[in-house]
Backbone as a chain_set.jsonl record, in Angstrom:
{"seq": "XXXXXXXXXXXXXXXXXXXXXXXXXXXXXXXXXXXXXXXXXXXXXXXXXXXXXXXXXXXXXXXXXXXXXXXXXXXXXXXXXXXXXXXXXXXXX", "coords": {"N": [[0.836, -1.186, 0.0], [1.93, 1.005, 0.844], [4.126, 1.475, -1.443], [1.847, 1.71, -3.36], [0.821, 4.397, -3.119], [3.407, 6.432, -2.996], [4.139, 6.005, -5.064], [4.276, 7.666, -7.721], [6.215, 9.783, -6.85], [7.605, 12.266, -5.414], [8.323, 14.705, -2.048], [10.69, 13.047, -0.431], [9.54, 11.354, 2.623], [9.748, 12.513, 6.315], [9.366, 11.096, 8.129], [10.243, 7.681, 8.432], [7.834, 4.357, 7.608], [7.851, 2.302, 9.503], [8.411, 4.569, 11.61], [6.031, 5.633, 11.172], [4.346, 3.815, 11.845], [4.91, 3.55, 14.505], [4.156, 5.914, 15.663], [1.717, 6.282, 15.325], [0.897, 4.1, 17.025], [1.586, 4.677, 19.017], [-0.309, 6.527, 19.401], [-2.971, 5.64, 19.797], [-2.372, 3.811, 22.114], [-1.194, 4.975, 24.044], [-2.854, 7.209, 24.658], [-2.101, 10.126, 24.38], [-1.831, 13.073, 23.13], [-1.896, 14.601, 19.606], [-0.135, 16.693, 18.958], [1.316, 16.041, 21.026], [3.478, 14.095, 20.694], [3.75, 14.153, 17.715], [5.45, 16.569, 17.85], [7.444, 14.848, 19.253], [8.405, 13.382, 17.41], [9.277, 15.124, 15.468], [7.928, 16.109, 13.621], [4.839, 18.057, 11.379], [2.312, 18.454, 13.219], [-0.486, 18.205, 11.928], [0.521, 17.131, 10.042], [0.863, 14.315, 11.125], [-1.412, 13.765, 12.082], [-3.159, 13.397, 9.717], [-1.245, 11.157, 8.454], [-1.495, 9.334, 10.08], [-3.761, 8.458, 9.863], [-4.232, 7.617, 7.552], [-2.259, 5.237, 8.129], [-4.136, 3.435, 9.788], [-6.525, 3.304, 8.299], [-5.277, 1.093, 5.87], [-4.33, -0.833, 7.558], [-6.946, -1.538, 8.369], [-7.91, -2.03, 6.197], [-6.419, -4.381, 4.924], [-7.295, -6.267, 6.37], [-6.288, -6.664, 8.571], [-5.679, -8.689, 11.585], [-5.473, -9.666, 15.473], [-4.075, -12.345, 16.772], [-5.839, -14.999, 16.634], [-5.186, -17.496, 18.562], [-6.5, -19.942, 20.674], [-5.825, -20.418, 23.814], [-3.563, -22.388, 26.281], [-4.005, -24.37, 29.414], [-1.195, -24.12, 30.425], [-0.409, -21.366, 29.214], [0.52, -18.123, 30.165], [-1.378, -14.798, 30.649], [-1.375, -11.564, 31.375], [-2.518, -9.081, 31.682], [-2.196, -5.316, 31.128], [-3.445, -3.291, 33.008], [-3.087, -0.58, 33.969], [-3.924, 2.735, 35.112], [-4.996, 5.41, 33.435], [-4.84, 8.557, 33.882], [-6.499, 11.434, 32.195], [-6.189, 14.529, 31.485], [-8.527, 17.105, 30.835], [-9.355, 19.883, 29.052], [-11.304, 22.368, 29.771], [-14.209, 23.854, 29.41], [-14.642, 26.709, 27.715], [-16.699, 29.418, 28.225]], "CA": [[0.0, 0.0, 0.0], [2.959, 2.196, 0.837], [4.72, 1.598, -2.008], [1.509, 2.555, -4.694], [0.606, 5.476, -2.324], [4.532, 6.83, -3.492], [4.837, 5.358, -6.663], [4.609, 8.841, -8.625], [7.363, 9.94, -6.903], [7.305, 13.553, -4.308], [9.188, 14.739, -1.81], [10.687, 12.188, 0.88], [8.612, 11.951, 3.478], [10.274, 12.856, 7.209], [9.019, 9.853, 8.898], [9.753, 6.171, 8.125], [6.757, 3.69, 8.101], [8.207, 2.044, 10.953], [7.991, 5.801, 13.33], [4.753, 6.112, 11.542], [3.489, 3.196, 12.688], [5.257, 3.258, 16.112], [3.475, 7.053, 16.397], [0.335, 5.694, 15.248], [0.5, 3.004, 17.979], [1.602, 5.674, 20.796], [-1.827, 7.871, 19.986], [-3.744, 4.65, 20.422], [-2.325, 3.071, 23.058], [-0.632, 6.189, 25.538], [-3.873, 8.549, 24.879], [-1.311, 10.965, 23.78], [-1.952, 13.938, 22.2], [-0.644, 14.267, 18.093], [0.503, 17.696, 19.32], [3.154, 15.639, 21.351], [3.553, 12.737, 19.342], [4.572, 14.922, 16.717], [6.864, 16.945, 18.426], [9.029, 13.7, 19.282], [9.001, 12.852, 16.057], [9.947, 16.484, 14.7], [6.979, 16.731, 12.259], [4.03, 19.084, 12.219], [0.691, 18.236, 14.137], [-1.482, 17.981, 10.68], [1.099, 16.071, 9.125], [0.927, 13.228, 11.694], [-2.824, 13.102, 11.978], [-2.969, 12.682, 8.24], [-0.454, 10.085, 8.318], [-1.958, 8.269, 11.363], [-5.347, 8.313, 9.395], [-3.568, 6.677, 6.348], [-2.051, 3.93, 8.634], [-5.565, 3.213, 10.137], [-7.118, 2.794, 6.748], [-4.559, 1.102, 5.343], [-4.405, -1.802, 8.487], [-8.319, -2.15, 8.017], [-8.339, -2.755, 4.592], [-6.119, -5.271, 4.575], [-7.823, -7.301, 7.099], [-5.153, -6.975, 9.864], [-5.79, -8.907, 13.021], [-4.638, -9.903, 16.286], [-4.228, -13.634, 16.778], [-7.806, -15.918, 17.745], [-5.299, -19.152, 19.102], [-6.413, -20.647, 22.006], [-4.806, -20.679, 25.341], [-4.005, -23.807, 26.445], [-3.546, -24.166, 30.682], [0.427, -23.785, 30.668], [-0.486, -19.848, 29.034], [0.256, -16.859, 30.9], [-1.749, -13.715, 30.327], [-0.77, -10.529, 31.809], [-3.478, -7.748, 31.417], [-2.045, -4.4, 31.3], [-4.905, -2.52, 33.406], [-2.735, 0.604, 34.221], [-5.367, 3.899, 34.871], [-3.957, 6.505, 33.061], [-5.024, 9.814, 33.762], [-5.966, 12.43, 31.015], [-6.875, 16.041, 31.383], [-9.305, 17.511, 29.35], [-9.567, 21.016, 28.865], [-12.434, 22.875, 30.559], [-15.187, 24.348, 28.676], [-15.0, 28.054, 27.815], [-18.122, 29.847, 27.918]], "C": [[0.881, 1.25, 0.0], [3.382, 2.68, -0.173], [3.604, 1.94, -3.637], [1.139, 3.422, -4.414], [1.94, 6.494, -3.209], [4.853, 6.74, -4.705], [5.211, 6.361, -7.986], [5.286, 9.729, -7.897], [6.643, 11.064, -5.611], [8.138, 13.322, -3.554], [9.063, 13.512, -0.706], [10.038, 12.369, 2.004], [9.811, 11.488, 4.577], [10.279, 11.278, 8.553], [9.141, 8.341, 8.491], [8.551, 5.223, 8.168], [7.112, 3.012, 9.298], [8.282, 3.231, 12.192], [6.826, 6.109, 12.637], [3.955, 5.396, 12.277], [3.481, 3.088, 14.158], [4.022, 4.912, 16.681], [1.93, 7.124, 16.067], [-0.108, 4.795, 16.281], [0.509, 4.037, 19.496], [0.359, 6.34, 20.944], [-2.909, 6.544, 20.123], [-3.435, 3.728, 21.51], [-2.04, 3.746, 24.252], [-1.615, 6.569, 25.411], [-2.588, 9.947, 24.847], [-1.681, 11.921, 22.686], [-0.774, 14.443, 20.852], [0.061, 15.459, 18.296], [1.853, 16.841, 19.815], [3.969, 15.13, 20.498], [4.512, 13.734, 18.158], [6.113, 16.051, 17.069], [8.376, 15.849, 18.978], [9.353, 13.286, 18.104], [9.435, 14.078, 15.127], [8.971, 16.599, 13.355], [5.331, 17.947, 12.31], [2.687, 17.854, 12.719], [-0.45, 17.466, 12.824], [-0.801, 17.109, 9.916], [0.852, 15.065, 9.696], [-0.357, 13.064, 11.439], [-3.755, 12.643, 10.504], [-2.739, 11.293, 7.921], [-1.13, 8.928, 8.876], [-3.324, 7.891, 10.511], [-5.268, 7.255, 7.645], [-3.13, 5.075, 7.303], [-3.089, 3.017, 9.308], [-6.5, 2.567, 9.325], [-6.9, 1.672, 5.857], [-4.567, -0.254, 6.244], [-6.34, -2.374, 8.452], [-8.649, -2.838, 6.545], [-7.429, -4.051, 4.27], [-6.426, -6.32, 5.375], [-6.761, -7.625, 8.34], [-6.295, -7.912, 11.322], [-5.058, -9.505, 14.036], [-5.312, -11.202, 16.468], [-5.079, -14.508, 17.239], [-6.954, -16.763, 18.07], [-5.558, -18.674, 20.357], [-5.625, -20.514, 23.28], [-4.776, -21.893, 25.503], [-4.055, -23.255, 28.494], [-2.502, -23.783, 31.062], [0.087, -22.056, 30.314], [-0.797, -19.175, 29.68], [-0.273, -15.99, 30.249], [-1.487, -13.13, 31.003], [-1.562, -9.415, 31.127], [-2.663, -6.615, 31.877], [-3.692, -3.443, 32.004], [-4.789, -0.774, 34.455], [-3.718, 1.947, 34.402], [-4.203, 4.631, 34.34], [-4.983, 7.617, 33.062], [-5.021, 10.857, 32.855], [-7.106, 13.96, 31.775], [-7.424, 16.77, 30.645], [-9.266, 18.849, 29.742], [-11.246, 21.06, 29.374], [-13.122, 24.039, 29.576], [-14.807, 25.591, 28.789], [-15.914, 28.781, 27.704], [-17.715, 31.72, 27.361]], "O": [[0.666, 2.274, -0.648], [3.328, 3.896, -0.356], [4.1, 2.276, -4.712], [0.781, 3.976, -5.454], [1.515, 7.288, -4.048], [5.746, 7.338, -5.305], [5.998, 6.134, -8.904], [4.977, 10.853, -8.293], [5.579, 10.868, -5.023], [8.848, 12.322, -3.661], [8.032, 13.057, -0.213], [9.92, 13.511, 2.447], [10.632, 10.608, 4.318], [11.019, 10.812, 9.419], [8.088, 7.767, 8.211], [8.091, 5.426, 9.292], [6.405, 3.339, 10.252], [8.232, 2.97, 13.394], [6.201, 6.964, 13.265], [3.12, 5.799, 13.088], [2.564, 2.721, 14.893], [3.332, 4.97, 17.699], [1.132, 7.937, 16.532], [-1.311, 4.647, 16.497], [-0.188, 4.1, 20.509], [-0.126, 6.706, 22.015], [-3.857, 6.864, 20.84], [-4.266, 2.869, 21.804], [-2.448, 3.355, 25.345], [-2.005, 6.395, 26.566], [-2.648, 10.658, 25.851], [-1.813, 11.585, 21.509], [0.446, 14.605, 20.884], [1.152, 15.385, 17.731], [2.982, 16.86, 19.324], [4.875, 15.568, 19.788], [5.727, 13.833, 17.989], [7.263, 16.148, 16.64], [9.596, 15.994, 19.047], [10.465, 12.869, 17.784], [9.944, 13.836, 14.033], [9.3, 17.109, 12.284], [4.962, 18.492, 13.351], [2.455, 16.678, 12.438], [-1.03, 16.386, 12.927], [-1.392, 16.345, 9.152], [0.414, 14.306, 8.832], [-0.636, 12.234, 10.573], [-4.677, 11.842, 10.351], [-3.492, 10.474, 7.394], [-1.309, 7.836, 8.336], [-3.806, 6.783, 10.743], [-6.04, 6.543, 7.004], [-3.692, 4.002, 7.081], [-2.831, 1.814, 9.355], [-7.13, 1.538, 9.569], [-7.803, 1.197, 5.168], [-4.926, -1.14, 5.467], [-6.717, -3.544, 8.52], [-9.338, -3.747, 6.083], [-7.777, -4.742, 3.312], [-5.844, -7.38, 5.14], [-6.566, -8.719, 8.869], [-7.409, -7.6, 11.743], [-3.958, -9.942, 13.699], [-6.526, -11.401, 16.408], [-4.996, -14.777, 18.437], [-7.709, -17.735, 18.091], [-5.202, -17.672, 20.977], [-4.407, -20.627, 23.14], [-5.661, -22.629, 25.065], [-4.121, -22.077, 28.845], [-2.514, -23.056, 32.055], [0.364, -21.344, 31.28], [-1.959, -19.099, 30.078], [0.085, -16.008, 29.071], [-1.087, -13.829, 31.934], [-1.187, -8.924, 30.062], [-2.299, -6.728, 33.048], [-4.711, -3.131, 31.387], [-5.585, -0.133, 35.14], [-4.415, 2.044, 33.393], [-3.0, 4.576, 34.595], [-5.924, 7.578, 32.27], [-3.942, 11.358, 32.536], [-8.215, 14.136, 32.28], [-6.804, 17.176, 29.661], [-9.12, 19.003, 30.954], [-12.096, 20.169, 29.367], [-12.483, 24.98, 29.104], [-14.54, 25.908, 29.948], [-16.069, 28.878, 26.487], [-18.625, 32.471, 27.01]]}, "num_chains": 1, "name": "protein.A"}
């Protein structure tokens, strides 16, 4: 998908698919705002949420999923069930 997305050529893009996908995984999995996100990765704000909205698209359409086997009894699971705290901005009237 990447590669017919590019295929008529433009400029290099700033981000590898490997830090897009890693900064696609941080705004869905930290709750991280693309304001930050983007600032670690040194690109703008609109560029990432673009990007992120391409890698989104792009993982659905090809039928991505995460693995249905079985557990047997010997399998550990380990739930991440961390609270994470977010601050929302407060209404301005």
């Amino acid at each position: 998908a990447y590669q017919r997305k590019h295929a008529k050529g433009g400029r290099t893009p700033k981000l590898s698919l490997e830090d897009l996908l890693m900064a696609t995984l941080q705004y869905m999995r930290e709750y991280r705002t693309y304001e930050q996100i983007a600032a670690d990765f040194g690109i703008h704000e609109s560029n990432l949420i673009r990007r992120s909205q391409w890698v989104e698209a792009t993982l659905i359409q090809s039928g991505f999923t995460i693995s249905k086997t079985h557990l047997s009894a010997e399998d550990t699971v380990i739930v991440d069930a961390t609270e994470v705290k977010i601050n929302r901005p407060k209404k301005i009237n």
